[in-house]
C-alpha positions in Angstrom: -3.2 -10.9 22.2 -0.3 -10.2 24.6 -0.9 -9.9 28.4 0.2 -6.8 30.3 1.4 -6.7 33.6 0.1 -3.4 34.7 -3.3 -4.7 35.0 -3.6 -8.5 34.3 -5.8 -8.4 31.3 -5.4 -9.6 27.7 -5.1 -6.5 25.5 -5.7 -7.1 21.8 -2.7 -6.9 19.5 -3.1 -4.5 16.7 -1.0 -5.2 13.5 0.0 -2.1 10.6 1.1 -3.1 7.6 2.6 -1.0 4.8 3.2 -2.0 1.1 5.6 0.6 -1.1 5.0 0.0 -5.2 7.9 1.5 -7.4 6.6 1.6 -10.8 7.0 2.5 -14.2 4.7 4.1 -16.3 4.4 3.4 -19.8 4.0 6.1 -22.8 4.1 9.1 -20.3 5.8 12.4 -21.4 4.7 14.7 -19.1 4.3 14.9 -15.5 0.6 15.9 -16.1 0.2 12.5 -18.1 1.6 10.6 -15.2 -1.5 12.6 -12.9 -3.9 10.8 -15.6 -2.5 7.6 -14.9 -1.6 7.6 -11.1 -4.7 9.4 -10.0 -7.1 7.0 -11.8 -5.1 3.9 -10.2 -5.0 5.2 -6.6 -8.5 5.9 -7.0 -9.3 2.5 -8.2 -7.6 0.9 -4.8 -9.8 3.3 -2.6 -12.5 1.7 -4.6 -11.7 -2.2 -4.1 -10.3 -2.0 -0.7 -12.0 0.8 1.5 -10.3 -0.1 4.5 -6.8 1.0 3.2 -4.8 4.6 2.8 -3.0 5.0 -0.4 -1.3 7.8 -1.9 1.3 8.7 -4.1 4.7 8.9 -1.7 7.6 9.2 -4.0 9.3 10.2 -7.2 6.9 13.1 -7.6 9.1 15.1 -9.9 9.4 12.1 -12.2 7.2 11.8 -15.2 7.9 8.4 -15.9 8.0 6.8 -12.1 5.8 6.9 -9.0 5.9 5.5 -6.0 2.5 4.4 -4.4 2.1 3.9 -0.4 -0.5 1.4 0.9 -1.2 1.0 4.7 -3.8 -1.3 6.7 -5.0 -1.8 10.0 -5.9 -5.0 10.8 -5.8 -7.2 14.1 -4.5 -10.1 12.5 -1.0 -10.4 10.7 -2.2 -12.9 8.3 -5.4 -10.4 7.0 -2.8 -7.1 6.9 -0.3 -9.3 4.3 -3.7 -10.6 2.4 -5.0 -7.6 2.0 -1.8 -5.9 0.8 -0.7 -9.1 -1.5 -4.3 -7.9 -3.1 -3.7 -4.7 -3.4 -0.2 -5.3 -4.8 -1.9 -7.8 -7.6 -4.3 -4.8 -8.8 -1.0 -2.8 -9.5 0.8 -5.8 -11.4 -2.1 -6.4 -13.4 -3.0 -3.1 -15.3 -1.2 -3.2 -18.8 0.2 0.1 -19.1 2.2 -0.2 -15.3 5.2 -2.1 -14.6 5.7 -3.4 -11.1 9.5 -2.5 -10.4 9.1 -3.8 -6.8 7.2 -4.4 -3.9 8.1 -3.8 -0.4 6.0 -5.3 2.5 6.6 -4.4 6.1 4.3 -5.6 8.9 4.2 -3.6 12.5 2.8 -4.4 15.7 2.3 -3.0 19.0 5.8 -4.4 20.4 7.4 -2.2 17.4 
């Protein structure tokens, strides 16, 4: 909570935080495979975490990469980095994806 001046009241502190997945796809050869494979997993996010926006934010004329965006609203720094730590474990773990990297970046209302 942080305390404005304006009106002397505690105001809630609301916290955004964004995850950014490079991968690598696996035995892709066409940007329409890669559609088979990055739809199914962005889908599968929407699924497990409701709360959260993904899409598909880079290297979209690549059949081989793709870059996937992940954003949360939360009040509470510590539930936006568990819920994107999750989200970024979901990615890591399917067989035929490799993880490149991982970028975490955590915004709040003084930002």
């Amino acid at each position: 909570m942080r305390f404005t001046h304006q009106d002397k009241r505690w105001l809630p502190t609301m916290y955004v935080g964004a995850l950014t997945l490079d991968i690598l796809l696996g035995d892709v050869h066409s940007l329409k495979q890669k559609r088979s494979v990055v739809r199914p997993l962005v889908a599968e996010l929407h699924r497990r975490f409701p709360a959260v926006a993904v899409a598909e934010t880079g290297h979209l004329d690549l059949h081989r990469r793709a870059e996937v965006g992940i954003a949360v609203v939360s009040a509470s720094a510590g539930n936006c980095k568990e819920v994107l730590d999750a989200c970024e474990r979901v990615v890591a773990f399917h067989p035929e994806i490799e993880l490149l990297s991982a970028r975490q970046r955590l915004y709040n209302d003084d930002d």
